[in-house]
N, C-alpha and C positions, 0 to 999 in steps of 0.2 A: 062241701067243696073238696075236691081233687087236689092232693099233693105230688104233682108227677114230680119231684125231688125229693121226696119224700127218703128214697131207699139211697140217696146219696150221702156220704158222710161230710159236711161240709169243712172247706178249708179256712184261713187267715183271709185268703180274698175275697171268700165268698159273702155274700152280704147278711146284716144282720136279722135273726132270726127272731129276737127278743128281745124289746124295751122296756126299763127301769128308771121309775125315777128317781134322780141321785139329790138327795140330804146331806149339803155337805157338814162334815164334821171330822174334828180333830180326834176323835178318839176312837171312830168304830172303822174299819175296813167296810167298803162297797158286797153286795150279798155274792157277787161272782165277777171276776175281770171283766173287764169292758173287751170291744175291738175298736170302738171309737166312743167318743163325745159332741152329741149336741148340743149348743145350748139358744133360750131363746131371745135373749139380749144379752150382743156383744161382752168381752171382759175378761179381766185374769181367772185362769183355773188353776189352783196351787195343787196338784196331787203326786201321789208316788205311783210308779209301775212296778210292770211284776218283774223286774227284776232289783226292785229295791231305792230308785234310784229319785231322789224329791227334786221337784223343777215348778218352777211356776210357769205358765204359757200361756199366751192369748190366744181364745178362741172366738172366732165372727159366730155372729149367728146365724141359723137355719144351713150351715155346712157340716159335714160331719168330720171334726177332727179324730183322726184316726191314733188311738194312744191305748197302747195295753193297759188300765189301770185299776190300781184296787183300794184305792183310796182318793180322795178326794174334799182337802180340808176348808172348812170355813172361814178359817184366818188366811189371808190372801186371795180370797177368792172373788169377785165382785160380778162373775156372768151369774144370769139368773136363769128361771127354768132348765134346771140341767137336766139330761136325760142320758143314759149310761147306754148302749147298743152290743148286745153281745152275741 
């Protein structure tokens, strides 16, 4: 298959490129920032962004909340299937 954006260097708004799935945990950083989060039933997502800053947030499911992050901890967190979008 043909990537005609291939030779584009993609932006913040651009859409994501790469999905990971996120294991939350309190002690290890996610493998690369997010640009968003999905997840697959509704729930709190407790993580930090990349500029350092910890929040807990509710994400609906099958939306993509849009959140820089690079971590993503198990304590607080109760959505399930999470999937990292980068």
């Amino acid at each position: 298959m043909t990537d005609r954006f291939a030779s584009y260097t993609p932006g913040l708004e651009a859409p994501a490129a790469e999905l990971f799935e996120v294991a939350p945990s309190d002690g290890t950083n996610l493998p690369q920032a997010t640009r968003a989060l999905n997840v697959a039933q509704s729930g709190t997502v407790r993580l930090t962004t990349v500029t350092g800053t910890t929040a807990t947030v509710f994400v609906a499911a099958g939306i993509a909340f849009p959140v820089r992050a690079t971590r993503v901890f198990a304590t607080g967190t109760s959505a399930t299937g999470i999937v990292g979008m980068a």
